[in-house]
Every structure is written in C-alpha cells, then in structure tokens.
N, C-alpha and C positions, 0 to 999 in steps of 0.2 A: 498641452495637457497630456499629462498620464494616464492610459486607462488601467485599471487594478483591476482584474475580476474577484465578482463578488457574485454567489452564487449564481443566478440565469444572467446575472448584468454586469456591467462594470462602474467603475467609482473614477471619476474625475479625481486626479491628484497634481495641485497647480504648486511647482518647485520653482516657479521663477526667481531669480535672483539667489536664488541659494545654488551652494556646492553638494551637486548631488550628481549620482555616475546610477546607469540603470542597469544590472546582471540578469540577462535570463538567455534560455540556451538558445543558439541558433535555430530559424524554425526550419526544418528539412521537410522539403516536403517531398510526397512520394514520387518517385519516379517511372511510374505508371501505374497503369488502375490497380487499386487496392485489390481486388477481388484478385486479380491475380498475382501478384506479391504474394499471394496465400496459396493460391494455386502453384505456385512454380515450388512454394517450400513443402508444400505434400506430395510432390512428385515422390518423395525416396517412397512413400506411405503407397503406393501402386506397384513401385521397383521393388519391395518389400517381398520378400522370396520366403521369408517365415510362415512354417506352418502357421501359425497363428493365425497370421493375415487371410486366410480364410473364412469369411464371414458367415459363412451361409445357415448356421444354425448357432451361431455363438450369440452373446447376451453382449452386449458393448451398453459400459459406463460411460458417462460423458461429464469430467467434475469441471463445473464453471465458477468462475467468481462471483462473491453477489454483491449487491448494489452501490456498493464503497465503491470501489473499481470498475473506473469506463472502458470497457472494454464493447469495440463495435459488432456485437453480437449478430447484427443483422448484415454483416460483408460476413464472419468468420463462420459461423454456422451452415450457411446453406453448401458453400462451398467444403466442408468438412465432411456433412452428409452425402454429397456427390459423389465424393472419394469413396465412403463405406460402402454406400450402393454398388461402386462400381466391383467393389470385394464382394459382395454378397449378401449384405446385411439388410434386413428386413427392420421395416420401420417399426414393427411391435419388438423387437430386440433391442431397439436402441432407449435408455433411460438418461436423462441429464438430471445431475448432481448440484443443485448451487450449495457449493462450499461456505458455510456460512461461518465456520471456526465459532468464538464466543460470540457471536452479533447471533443478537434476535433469530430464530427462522423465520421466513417472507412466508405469508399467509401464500395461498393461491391467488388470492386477486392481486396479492402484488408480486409472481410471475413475472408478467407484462414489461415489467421493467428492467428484465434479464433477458427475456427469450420473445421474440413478433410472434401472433396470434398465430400465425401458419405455422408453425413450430410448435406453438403449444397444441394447437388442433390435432396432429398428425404423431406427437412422440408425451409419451410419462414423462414428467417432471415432478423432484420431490427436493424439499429443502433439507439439507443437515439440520440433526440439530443433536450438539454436543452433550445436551445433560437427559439424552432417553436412551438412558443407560441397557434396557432391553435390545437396541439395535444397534449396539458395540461390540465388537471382538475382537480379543486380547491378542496380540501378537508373538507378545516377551517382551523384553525391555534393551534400549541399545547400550552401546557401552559407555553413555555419558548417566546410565543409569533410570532412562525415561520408560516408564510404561505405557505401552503402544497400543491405545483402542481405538477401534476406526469404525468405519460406518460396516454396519455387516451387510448391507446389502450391495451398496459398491465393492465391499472385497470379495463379497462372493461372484461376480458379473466373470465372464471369460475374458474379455478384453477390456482395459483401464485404461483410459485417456484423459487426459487434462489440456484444456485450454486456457492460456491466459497471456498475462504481460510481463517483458522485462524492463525493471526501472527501479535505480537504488532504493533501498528499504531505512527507515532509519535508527534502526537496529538491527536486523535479519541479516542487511548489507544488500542483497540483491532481493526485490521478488520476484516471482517466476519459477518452472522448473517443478520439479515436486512438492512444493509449499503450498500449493493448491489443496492439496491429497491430506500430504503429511500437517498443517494444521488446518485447513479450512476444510476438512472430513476426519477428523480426528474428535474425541473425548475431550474434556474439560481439565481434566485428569492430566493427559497426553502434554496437552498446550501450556497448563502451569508447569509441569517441571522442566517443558522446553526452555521455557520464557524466564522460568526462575535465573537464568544465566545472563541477566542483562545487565549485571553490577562489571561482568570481566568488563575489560579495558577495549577488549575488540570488539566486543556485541558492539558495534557501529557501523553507519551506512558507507558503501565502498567497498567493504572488505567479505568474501566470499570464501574462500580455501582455509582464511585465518581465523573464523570467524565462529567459536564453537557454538553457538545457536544454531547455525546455519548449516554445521555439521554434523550438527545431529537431525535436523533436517532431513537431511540428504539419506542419511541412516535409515531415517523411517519409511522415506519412500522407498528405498528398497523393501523395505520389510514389506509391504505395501504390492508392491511388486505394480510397478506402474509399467504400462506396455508401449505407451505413446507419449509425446508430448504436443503440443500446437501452441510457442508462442510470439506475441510480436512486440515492437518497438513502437511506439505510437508519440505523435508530437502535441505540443500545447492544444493543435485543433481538435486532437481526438484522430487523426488519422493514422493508419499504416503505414511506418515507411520502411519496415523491413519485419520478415518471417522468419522464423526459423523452428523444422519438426524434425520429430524423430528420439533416440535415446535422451531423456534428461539431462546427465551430466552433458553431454556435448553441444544438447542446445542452450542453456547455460552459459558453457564458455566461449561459444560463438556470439549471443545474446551482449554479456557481461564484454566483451571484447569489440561489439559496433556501437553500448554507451559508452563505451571510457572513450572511445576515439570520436566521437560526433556528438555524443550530448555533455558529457562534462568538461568541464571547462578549465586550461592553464588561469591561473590568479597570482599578481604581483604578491610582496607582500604587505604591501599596505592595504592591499584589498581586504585584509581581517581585522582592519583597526577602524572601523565608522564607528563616528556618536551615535546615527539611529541607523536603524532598519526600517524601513517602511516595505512589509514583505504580504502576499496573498498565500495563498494553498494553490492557486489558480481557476480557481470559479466552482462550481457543482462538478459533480459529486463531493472534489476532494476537501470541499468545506461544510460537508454537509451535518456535520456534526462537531464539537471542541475536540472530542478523542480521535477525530482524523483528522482535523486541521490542525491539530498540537505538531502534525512531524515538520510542518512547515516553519516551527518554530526552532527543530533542531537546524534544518538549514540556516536559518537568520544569523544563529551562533556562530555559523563559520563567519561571516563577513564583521560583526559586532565586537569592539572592541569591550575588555572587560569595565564592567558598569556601565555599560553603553545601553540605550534604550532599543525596544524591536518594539515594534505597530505590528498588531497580526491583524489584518481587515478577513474577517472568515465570517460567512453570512449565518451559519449553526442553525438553520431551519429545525432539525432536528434537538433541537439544544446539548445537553453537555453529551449524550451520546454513551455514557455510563453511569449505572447508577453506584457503584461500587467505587469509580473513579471518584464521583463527586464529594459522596460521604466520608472519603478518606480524607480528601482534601479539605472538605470544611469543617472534619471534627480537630485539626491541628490548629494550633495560635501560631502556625509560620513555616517557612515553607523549612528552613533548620530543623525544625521538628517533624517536620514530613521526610526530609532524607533521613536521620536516625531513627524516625520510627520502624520505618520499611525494613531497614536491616536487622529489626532484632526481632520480627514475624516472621513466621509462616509465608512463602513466594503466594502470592496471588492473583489475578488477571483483574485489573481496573488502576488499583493502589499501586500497579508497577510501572502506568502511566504518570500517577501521582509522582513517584519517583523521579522520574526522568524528568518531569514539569518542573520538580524542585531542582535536580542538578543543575537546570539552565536557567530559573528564577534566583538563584541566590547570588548568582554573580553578573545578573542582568535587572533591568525594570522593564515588564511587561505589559501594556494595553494592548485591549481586548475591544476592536470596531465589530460589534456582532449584534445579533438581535436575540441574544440571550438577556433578561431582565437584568439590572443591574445589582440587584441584591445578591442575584448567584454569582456573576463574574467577581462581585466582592469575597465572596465566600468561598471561592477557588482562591483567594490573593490576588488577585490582578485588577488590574486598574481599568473600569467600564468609561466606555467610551462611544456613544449613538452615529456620532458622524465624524468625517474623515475631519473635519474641521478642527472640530473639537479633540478629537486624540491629538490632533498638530499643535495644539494650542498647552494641550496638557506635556504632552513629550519636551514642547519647550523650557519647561522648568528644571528637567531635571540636567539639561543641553547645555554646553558653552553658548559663547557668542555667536562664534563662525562654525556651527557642527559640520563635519563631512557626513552625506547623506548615502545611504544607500538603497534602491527600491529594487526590489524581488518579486515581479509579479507572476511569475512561475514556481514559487518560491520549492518546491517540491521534486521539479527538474533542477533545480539551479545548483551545482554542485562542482568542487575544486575537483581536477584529474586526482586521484587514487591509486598508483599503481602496484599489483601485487601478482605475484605470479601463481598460475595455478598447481 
C-alpha cells in the first residue's frame, strides 16, 4: 500500500498490478538536533559587529509566517530570542508580525497556532492585515512600477527580522528571503501589482534571478529595509535540516543552492509523459485549503503528459479558501473562458488563481478527492470525488488500457532540477 497524506492522515492507495513509478524527494533527515542547526546559522547574528546589533534600547520586529506555512516555530523561536537577549533586547521590545499577506488576519485566539503559550505570554503579537489601510506607509514605487505600502508599525521597529522557509514557490519561484516582509506585510494594493505579472513566462517555480515577480520582491524588501533574516529548509516531516541567517539575498542563494542540490530532483524524460497523476500537497497545513493545495497541482503538470489526468487527494478542511477565487471560477461556463476573461480585467488576488487553475485545466482533466461538497468542486470545473476509490474508478474512463501511473505524495517538494544562475 501507498500512503498519500491527507490532512492529519493518510489515504491508502493499492496500485497493484498496474504501471506505476512513485516521485517524491529524498527524506534528508537532519543531522543533529534541530535546535542547533539554528543555533550554529545565528552565530554571524552574535559575530555581528554592526552598530545595529546592539539591542539594548531598540524596538525589534519579528515578521513570521501564518498558518499556511509549517514552519517549527517552537525549535526557531526560542533559540532566536536567546540570540537577542544575548545583544541586549528586552522582552517588552521585542513584537512578532504574522505576515498574513491577503489571508484572513488570525483572531488572537488563533495565535496559538503560530506562536507556544510561553511566547505569547512574555512578547506582543499582532496579525497583518493588508486592507487597514490607516497602518500602511507608502514607500514609492519600484521600477517594475509597484506601490509599496507596508505595515507602519513593523517599518517603523529599529530592527526587522523575518523568519521563515526556503522551498520552491509555484510562481514566486523561491519562498523565503524577504517575501515574508515584502508581501506577507505589505498592502493589498502592493501584492496585486506584484502578482499582476504572473501571465510572463517566468513567473514559474525554480526560477529566482529570472524571475520578474520575485524581483520585484526583492526590490521591496530593500525598500523595506530588512535587517535580518532566519531561514530553513525543512523535510516532508516538518523537520530542520539546514539554517541559514543573515543578509537576505545571500541567504537566498545559499538557501536556493542546498534545494536545487538535495531536494529537487534529475527526471528522465519520459518522466513527463504519465496518463495519471495520483499526486497530494503532502498532508496539513499544505492542504488545508483548494487555494493552497492548487500549487500541488502545478507540480502534477510536470510529470503529466498533455490530456493526461492528475488526482489531487487534498483534504480542504478549510474549503475553497477564497472567496474571490471561487466566484470567478464559478461565474465562467469553462475554464476557456476563465483564461480570456482574466486577461482583458483589471489584475486581482483570488481570479489570478482562477487563472493558473485554467492554464493547467485546459490541457489537463482534473478530480478533486476532498471534503469540499460536491456541488462546489462542480462549480470550480472539476470533477468531485469522496474517496480514493472512486476518483480511481472515474480517472479510468478518461485512461488507456495499460496507463503509466505516476503518484506525488509530496506533491509540493516534488520537483525536476532547475538550473539558473544567480
């Protein structure tokens, strides 16, 4: 048997007798305790001779990701504040940021799920949230022409730090680095004219230097003026297996340079020609909604040959996870019409998922294994499907005889080498 995670669980997936090859990345595990893999990468953060780095009266930001993104808050945190302390910072100085970009802001009670009680007990915590417009301030605009509103209370703090992860995006190219800042504390405003560049040809996962979403990114964190970074490489289990702090762009390219060599993967090329996909997001968080389990379906595309069928088994607790995505998608009679519609509006954050859904719908057939109601997965276009059985039985029709199978139950890590130079 197969296991596919599926939110808290996994799904039994029995491929007996068929032609089926399994891709997902090597699991590296770390090679000694996590806590200090973190510690040895904030040594520079002590060796750190900049004025700056004196703590002792200054206000320190701390932007974290929110709850999409498993990041082991309870290894990275404590050991991050032992550092500050050991500069001089005072626990009333210190504020964490969950960057929350366009997602919802996280009430206080749901904190918890970012930050352990000892944390929130002892430091302020406050959520973004991109449309109170009163606690934005205006930067200028980079040269891709974006205006830059950012949280005014994070850019006002003496010292800016971001913590987070690096690991392909599937359009960004990379996360990690100042995309924390630059849109998960950024305006509404900010993030659509970023985002509105997701028709070039490069806005695709892998690609970093070339990547003009991602460069302008990088723009704004300067604008930004990010002081620190903290981030890691983490495997299917959710573990640490590598750190890296200090200037963004260099942890970046150190970051971007231990995935390409250890997490993604050489691919023959028949490896992009399977009937199906049978692919996950990889369990909770990253299925915890359609609009985050969707990128797991741009991976699928690399391995699926054209009209070839992908299984997304994503558990959607949260259901579609947008409401602007949804309404786009089900006021269209087909996904044709969802990619020309998009193009001849106004760029906007939800319908630009819509987009990408249709780019990969039109030359693919999509079911949908989730516990979103059936009548909505119908009204995104996609074909609902309750159990794994059942999607196997449906995918069949559209299948040859003998299909070559593909299963992706990382589907999110699971990605061909990229190579590009910085």
């Amino acid at each position: 048997m197969i296991q596919l995670p599926y939110g808290d669980r996994s799904l039994e997936l029995n491929l007996k007798g068929l032609d089926f090859s399994i891709f997902q990345p090597k699991l590296i595990k770390p090679n000694e305790d996590q806590a200090l893999i973190v510690e040895k990468a904030l040594n520079g953060l002590l060796k750190n001779k900049n004025p700056l780095f004196d703590l002792k009266n200054k206000s320190v930001a701390i932007g974290i990701n929110d709850q999409s993104r498993p990041l082991p808050n309870h290894i990275l945190m404590p050991v991050l504040i032992n550092n500050l302390k050991k500069l001089g910072c005072k626990n009333e100085n210190i504020t964490f940021y969950i960057a929350t970009g366009t997602h919802s802001p996280l009430k206080a009670s749901e904190f918890p799920l970012k930050l352990d009680a000892g944390i929130l007990s002892s430091y302020k915590a406050v959520s973004h949230d991109c449309d109170a417009v009163n606690n934005l301030v205006y930067l200028g605009k980079t040269a891709k022409g974006t205006p830059v509103h950012v949280n005014g209370s994070f850019m006002n703090s003496d010292i800016k730090i971001l913590v987070g992860n690096i690991e392909s995006h599937h359009f960004m190219g990379f996360s990690g680095g100042v995309k924390t800042a630059a849109i998960g504390l950024t305006g509404r405003e900010t993030i659509t004219a970023n985002h509105s560049m997701l028709s070039h040809p490069n806005t695709t996962m892998g690609l970093y230097s070339s990547n003009p979403m991602r460069v302008d990114v990088e723009e704004i964190g300067k604008m930004i003026g990010i002081d620190f970074v903290l981030n890691i490489v983490i495997n299917d289990e959710k573990e640490i297996i590598a750190a890296f702090s200090g200037d963004p762009v260099e942890v970046m390219k150190k970051g971007i340079d231990f995935v390409r060599k250890n997490i993604q993967m050489d691919l023959n090329d028949s490896d992009g020609s399977f009937d199906l996909v049978i692919a996950s997001p990889g369990g909770y968080p990253k299925d915890i909604n359609f609009y985050q389990a969707q990128k797991a379906i741009t991976h699928a595309c690399l391995f699926a040959k054209p009209e070839g069928v992908i299984i997304l088994a994503a558990e959607c607790r949260d259901q579609m996870g947008s409401r602007k995505f949804e309404q786009f998608l089900s006021s269209k009679e087909s996904f044709a019409e969802v990619f020309e519609s998009f193009k001849s509006i106004p760029f906007e954050i939800g319908p630009h998922k819509a987009f990408q859904l249709a780019k990969q719908a039109i030359s693919h057939t999509i079911i949908l294994l989730s516990s979103i109601p059936e009548d909505k997965v119908k009204d995104i276009k996609l074909l609902p499907a309750k159990t794994l059985d059942y999607a196997l039985d449906l995918a069949r029709t559209f299948l040859p005889v003998n299909p070559r199978i593909a299963v992706l139950p990382y589907a999110t890590h699971t990605q061909p080498k990229i190579i590009e130079a910085f």
